[in-house]
C-alpha positions in Angstrom: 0.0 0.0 0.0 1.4 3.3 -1.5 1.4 6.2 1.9 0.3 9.6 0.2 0.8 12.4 2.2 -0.9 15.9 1.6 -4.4 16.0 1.1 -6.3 13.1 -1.0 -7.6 14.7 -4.1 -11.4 14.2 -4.0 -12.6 14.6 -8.1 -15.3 12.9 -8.8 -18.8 14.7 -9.2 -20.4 13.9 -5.8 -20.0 13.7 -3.3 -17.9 16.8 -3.7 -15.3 18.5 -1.6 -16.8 20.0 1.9 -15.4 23.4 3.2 -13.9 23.8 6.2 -16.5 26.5 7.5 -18.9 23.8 6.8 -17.4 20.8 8.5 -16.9 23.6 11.6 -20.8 24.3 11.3 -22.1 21.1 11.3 -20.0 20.7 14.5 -22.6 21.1 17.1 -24.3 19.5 20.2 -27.4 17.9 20.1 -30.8 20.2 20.3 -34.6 20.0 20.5 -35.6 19.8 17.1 -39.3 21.2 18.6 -38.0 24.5 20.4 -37.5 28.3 19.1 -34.1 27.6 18.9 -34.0 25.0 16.1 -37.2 26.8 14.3 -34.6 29.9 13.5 -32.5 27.2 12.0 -35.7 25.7 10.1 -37.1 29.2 8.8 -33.5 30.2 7.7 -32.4 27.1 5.7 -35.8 26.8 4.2 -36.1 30.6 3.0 -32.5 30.2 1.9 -33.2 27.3 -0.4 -35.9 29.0 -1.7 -33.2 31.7 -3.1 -31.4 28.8 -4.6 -34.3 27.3 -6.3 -35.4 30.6 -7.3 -38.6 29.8 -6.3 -41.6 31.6 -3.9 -43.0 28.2 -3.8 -42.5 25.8 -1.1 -39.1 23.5 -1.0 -39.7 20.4 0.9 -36.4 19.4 2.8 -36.0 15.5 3.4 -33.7 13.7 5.5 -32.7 11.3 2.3 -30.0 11.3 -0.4 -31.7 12.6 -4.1 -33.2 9.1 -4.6 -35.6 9.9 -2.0 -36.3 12.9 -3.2 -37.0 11.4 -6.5 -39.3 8.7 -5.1 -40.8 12.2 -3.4 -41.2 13.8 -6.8 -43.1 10.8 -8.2 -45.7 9.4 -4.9 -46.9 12.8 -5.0 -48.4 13.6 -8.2 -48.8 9.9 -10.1 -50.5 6.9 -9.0 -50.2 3.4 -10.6 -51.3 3.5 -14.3 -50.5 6.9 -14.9 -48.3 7.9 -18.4 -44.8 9.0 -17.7 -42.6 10.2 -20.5 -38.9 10.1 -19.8 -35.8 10.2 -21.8 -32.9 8.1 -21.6 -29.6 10.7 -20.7 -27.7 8.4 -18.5 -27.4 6.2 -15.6 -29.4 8.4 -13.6 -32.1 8.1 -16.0 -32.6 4.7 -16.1 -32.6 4.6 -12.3 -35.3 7.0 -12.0 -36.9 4.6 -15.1 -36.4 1.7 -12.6 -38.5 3.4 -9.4 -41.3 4.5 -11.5 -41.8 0.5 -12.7 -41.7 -0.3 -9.3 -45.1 2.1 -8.5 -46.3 0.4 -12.0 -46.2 3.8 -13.7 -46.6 3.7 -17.6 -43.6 4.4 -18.6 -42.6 5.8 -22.2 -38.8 6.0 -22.2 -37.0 7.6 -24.9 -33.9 6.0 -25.5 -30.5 7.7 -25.8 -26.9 6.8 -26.5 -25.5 8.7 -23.4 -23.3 11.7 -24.8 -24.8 14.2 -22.6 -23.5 15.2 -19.3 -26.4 15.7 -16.7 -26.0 16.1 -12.8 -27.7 17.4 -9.7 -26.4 20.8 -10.5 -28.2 23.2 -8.2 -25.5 25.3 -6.9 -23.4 25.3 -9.5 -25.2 26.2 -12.8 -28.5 28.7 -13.4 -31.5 27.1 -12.3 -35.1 29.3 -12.5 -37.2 27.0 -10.9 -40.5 29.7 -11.1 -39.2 31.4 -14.7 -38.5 28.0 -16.4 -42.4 26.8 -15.0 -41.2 23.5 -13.5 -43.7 21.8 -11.6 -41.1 19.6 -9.3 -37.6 20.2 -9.3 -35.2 17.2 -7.7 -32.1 18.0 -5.7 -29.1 16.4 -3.0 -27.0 17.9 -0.7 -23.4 16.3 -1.9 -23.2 18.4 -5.1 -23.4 21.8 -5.6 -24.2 22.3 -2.2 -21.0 21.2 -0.7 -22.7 19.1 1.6 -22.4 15.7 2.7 -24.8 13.1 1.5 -28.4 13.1 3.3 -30.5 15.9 2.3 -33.1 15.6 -0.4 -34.9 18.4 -2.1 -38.1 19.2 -3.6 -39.1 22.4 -5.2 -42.6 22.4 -6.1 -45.3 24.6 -8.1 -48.8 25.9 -7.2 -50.0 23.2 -9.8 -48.3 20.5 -8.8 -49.1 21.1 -5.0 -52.9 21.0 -6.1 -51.8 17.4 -8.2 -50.6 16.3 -5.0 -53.6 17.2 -3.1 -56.2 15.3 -5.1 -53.6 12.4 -5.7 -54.8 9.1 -4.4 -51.6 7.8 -4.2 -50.0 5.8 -0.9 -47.4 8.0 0.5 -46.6 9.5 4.2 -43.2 9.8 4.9 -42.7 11.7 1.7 -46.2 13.4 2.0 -45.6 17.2 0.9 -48.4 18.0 2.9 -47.8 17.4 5.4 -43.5 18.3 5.5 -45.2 21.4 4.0 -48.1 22.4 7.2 -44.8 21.6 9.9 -42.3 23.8 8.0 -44.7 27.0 9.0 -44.3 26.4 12.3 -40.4 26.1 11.7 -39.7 22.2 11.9 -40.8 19.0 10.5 -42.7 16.4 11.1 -39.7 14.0 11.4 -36.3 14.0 13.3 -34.4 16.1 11.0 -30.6 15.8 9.9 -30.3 19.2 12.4 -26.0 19.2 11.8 -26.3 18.8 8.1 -28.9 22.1 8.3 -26.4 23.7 10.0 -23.8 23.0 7.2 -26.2 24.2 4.7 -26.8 27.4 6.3 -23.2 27.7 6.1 -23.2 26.5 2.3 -25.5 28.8 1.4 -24.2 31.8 3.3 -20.6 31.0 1.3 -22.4 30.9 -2.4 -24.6 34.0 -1.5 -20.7 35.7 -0.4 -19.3 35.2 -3.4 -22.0 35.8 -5.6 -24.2 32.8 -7.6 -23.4 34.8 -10.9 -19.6 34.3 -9.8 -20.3 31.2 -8.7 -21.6 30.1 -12.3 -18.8 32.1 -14.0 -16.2 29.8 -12.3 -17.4 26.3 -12.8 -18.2 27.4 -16.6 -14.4 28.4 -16.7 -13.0 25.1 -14.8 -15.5 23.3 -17.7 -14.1 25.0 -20.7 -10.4 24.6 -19.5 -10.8 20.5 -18.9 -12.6 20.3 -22.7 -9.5 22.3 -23.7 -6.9 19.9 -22.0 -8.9 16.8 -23.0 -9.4 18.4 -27.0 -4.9 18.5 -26.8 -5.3 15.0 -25.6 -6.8 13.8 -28.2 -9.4 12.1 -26.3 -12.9 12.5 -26.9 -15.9 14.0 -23.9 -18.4 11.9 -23.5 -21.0 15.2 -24.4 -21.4 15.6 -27.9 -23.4 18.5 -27.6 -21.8 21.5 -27.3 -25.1 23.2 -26.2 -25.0 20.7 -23.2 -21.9 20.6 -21.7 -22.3 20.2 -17.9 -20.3 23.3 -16.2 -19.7 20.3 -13.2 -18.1 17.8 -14.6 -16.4 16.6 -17.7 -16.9 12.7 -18.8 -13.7 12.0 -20.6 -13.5 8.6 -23.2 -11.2 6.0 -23.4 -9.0 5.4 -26.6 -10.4 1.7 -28.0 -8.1 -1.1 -25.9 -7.8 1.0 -22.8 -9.8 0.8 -19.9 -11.1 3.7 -18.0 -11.1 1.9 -14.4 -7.6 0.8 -14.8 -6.4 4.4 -15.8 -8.4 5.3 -12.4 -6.8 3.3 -10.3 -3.4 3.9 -11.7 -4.1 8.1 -11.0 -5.5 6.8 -7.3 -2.3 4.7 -6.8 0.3 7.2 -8.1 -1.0 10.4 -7.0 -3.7 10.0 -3.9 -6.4 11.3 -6.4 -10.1 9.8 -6.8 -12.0 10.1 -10.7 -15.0 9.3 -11.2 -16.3 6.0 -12.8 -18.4 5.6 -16.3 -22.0 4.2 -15.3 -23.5 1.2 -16.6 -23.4 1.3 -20.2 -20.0 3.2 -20.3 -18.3 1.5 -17.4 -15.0 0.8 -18.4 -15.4 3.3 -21.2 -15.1 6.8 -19.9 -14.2 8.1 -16.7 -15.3 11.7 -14.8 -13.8 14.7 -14.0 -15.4 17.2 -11.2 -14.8 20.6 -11.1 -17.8 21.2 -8.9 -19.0 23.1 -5.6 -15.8 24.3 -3.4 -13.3 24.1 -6.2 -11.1 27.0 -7.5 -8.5 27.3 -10.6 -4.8 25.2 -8.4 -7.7 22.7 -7.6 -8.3 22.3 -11.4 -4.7 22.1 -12.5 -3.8 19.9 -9.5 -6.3 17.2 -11.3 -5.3 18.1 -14.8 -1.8 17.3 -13.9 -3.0 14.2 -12.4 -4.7 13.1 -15.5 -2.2 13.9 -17.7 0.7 12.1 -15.4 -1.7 9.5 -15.1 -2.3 8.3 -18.6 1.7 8.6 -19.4 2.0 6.1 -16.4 -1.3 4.1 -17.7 0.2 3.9 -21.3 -3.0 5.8 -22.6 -2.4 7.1 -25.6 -2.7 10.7 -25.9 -0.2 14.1 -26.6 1.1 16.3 -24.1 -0.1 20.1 -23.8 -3.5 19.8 -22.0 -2.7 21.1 -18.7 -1.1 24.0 -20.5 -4.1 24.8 -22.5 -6.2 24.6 -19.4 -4.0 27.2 -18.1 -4.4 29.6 -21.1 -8.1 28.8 -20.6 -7.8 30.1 -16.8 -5.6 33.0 -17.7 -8.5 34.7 -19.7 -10.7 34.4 -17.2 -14.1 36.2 -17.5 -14.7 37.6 -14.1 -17.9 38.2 -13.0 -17.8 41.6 -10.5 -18.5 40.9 -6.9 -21.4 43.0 -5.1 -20.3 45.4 -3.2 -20.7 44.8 1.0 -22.8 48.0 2.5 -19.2 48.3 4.4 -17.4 49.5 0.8 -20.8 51.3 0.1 -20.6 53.5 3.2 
């Protein structure tokens, strides 16, 4: 076993990085979840993910990872017989495909060959939640967010509250209703995860300080300059779409003969860094690059390095230059300004 020393570089596209004012927040005693004291925590986290929604409408908060909140999504507004249409971009996808068979929805899925990139980006990319007219919007904590795994989120509209309302369907610990009736009083009508709302007060608090729009700017930035280090590779992204590159990670192909898992663990071996695997139909074939939630521009060309050592090592056929193209990439920067504090104002 190879000892690494420094800190393990932690790539892959959730669960992400968590900040050291986070960890810090989350470290706190016990409390009763039913007194004044935790319904200041419950107003503020719940007012505060409406902002990152972008929503006025309620945004049910589960103790869960996402898959919770997806099996929230779906108990709410469809019963058993009920026509879904989905399309097939991924591994996440045919999950999702998966739990609606199992409440015998009718499914109609549209298949795909998987070149898009698609992750819980909330946190990291635009989202309009009202603007766009979604009816229910599907979120976790270990993304974006900087959290650890165990928070599940739900936006939801005006129609699809009324849906859930006259929907028939078996549900209570994912009943909207009633999450929804407890949160106006501050708390919930379950234990909640109170240290992980503590961390994403603190998450929030950090996004909101350095701006969402900077927020965006910077993982667009960290996207373009890994397409421009993997375009000098020579290796193909997994996203053919240029309209749909994902601003949180990059899905990076394999050359035919070489497998993506073995490059992985050859990166994890040599240099204490962790990439993310290809999913189901592209395991073996492609492997992930994050460059989401508390990342900045040494964080990116610590990885890039990695990867580029790495497939020397690995025998990966590919040309030198990418981490240098990244860095011309990062040079011309697009900066978004920073708000100023009412302490410059004054």
């Amino acid at each position: 076993m190879t000892l690494h020393t420094g800190r393990h570089f932690l790539q892959i596209p959730g669960p992400t990085n968590i900040p050291d004012r986070v960890l810090r927040a989350m470290d706190m005693p016990g409390m009763d979840h039913r007194g004044a004291e935790f319904a200041e925590l419950g107003f503020a986290v719940l007012t505060a993910m409406q902002r990152m929604f972008r929503t006025k409408q309620p945004v049910i908060i589960y103790p869960s990872s996402g898959t919770g909140a997806w099996e929230a999504a779906l108990v709410n507004t469809l019963s058993p017989g009920d026509k879904v249409l989905m399309a097939e971009t991924g591994q996440f996808a045919v999950l999702w495909h998966g739990i609606a068979d199992k409440f015998k929805l009718d499914v109609d899925f549209l298949p795909g060959d998987w070149r898009l990139d698609t992750i819980s980006g909330l946190g990291s990319m635009e989202y309009e939640h009202d603007a766009w007219g979604v009816d229910v919007s599907v979120a976790g904590s270990q993304k974006g967010l900087m959290l650890p795994p165990g928070l599940g989120f739900n936006a939801v509209s005006e129609k699809a509250l009324a849906v859930a309302k006259a929907s028939p369907s078996m549900r209570s610990y994912w009943d909207w209703q009633e999450v929804i009736a407890f949160n106006k009083l501050g708390t919930f009508p379950y234990t909640p995860a109170i240290n992980l709302l503590y961390g994403l007060r603190e998450a929030i608090a950090m996004l909101e300080e350095e701006g969402l729009d900077n927020v965006f700017a910077r993982h667009k930035r960290h996207s373009a300059a890994t397409r421009a280090a993997a375009k000098i590779w020579g290796l193909e992204t997994q996203c053919q779409d240029p309209q749909a590159h994902s601003p949180a990670l990059t899905g990076v192909r394999m050359p035919e003969g070489h497998d993506a898992d073995h490059f992985r663990k050859v990166v994890l071996e040599n240099f204490d860094m962790s990439l993310g695997t290809g999913l189901n139909k592209i395991k073996g074939k492609a492997f992930r690059i994050g460059h989401i939630g508390h990342f900045n521009d040494l964080m990116l060309m610590g990885t890039l390095s990695g990867v580029e050592m790495g497939l020397d090592l690995a025998k990966v056929p590919h040309r030198g230059g990418g981490v240098l193209a990244a860095m011309d990439v990062l040079k011309g920067r697009d900066v978004v300004p920073m708000p100023k504090s009412k302490a410059a104002v004054a």
